[in-house]
C-alpha positions, 0 to 999 in steps of 0.5 A: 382314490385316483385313476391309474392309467394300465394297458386299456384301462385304469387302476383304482389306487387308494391315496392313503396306501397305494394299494389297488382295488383288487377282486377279492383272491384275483377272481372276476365273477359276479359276486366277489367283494372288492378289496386292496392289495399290492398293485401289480400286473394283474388283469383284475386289477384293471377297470375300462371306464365307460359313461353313462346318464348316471356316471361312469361306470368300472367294469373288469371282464363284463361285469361292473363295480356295485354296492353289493349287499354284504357289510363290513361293519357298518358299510357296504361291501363293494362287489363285481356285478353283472350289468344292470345299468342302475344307480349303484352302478354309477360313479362321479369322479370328481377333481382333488 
């Protein structure tokens, strides 16, 4: 993944597809799994990064970017949460 810079904030755009991290359908709310899609001018598709004693943390609309309880086979689904300042929360970006 690497960090686009978009209108106040970032795209996260997949190095192995180009696409962008997307709220599944365009929909910001709690709950929602994130996906990949074409990237394109669309609000949901832009994240304000912020940091905090654990990483940084993405947000989009209020809410942030966690480990949600749903799988996709054998991993967890990344989803929009509400803010909850806890680890799954956090990230580490790190160089490539």
């Amino acid at each position: 993944w690497r960090f686009e810079a978009a209108g106040d904030g970032v795209r996260l755009v997949s190095r192995a597809t180009g696409k962008c991290v997307t709220p599944l359908g365009g929909k910001v709310a709690a709950g929602v799994p994130l996906t990949q899609s074409d990237c394109s001018a669309d609000r949901s598709q832009i994240f304000a990064v912020s940091t905090g004693p654990d990483g940084l943390t993405l947000g989009n609309g209020g809410l942030v970017v966690g480990v949600g309880d749903q799988r996709y086979g054998e991993q967890s689904v990344l989803v929009l949460q509400d803010r909850a300042g806890v680890r799954h929360q956090a990230w580490i970006a790190r160089p490539a």
